[in-house]
C-alpha positions in Angstrom: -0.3 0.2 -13.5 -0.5 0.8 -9.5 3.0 3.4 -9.2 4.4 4.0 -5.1 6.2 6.6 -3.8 9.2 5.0 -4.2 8.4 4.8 -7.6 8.0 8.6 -8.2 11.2 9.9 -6.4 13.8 7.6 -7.8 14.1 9.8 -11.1 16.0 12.9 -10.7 13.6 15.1 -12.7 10.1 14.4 -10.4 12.6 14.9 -7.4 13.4 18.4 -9.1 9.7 18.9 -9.5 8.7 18.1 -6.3 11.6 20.9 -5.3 10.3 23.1 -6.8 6.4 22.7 -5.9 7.6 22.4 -2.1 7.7 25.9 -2.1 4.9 27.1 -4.4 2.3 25.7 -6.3 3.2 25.5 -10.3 1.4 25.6 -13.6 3.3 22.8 -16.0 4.2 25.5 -18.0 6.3 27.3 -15.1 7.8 24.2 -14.0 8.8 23.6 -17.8 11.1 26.7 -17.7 13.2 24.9 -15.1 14.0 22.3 -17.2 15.6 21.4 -20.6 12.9 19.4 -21.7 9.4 19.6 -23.1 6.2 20.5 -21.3 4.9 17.6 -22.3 7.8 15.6 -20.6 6.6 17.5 -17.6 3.1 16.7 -17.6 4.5 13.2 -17.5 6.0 13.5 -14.8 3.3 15.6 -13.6 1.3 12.6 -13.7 3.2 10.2 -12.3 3.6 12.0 -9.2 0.0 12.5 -9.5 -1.0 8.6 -9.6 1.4 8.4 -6.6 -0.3 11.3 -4.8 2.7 13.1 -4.5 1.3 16.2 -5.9 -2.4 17.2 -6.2 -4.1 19.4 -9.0 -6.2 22.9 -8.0 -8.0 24.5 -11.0 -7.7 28.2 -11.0 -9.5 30.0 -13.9 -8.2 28.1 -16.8 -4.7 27.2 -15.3 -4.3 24.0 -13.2 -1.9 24.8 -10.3 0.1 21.5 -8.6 1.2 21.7 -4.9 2.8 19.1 -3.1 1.2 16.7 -1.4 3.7 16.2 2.0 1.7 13.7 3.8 2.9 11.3 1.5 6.1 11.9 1.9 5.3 10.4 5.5 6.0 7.0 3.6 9.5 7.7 2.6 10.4 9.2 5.5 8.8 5.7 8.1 10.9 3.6 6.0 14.2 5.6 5.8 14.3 6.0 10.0 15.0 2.8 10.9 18.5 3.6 8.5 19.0 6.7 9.6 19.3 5.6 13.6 21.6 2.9 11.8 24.0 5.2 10.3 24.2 7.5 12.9 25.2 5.2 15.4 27.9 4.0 13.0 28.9 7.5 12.3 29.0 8.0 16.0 31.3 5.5 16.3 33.9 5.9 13.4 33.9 9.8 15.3 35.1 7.9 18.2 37.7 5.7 16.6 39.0 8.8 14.5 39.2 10.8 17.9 40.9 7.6 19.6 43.4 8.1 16.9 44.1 11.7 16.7 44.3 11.5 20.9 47.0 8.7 20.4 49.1 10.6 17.7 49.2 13.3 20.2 
């Protein structure tokens, strides 16, 4: 099954992952303490966001290490701009309207 970015950050538990990986590379096991669920429901997610290239593996000794993989964040972040220039400019505008109003009760 061909997963996409989108794919791996709509749960709320890979989100927290990649969280916590943003800042330092993890073993599964230390990500596991982070969570109320198994290590081997983290390994899952693990390799989700793997297949997605989200994160990327580094073998250390006998430990495998996961570290983000930002670039493909790059994805998320070309399609969300167009929306984000699209609610700022509607944000922009209820500020006027509220300020219209305030300036009128005044």
């Amino acid at each position: 099954m061909r997963r996409d970015v989108f794919q791996a950050i709509a749960d709320p538990t890979r989100r927290a992952i990649i969280a916590l990986i943003a800042l330092q590379a993890m073993t599964p096991n230390a990500m596991a303490e982070h969570f109320d669920s198994s290590r081997q429901a983290v390994s899952k997610h693990l390799r989700i966001l793997t297949e997605c290239q989200l994160v990327q593996q580094e073998q250390s000794g006998r430990e495998i290490y996961y570290h983000l993989n930002p670039k493909k964040l790059k994805e998320v972040a070309d399609f969300i701009e167009p929306y984000r220039k699209m609610w700022d400019k509607k944000f922009n505008q209820l500020d006027h309207v509220l300020s219209t109003l305030k300036n009128k009760k005044s």
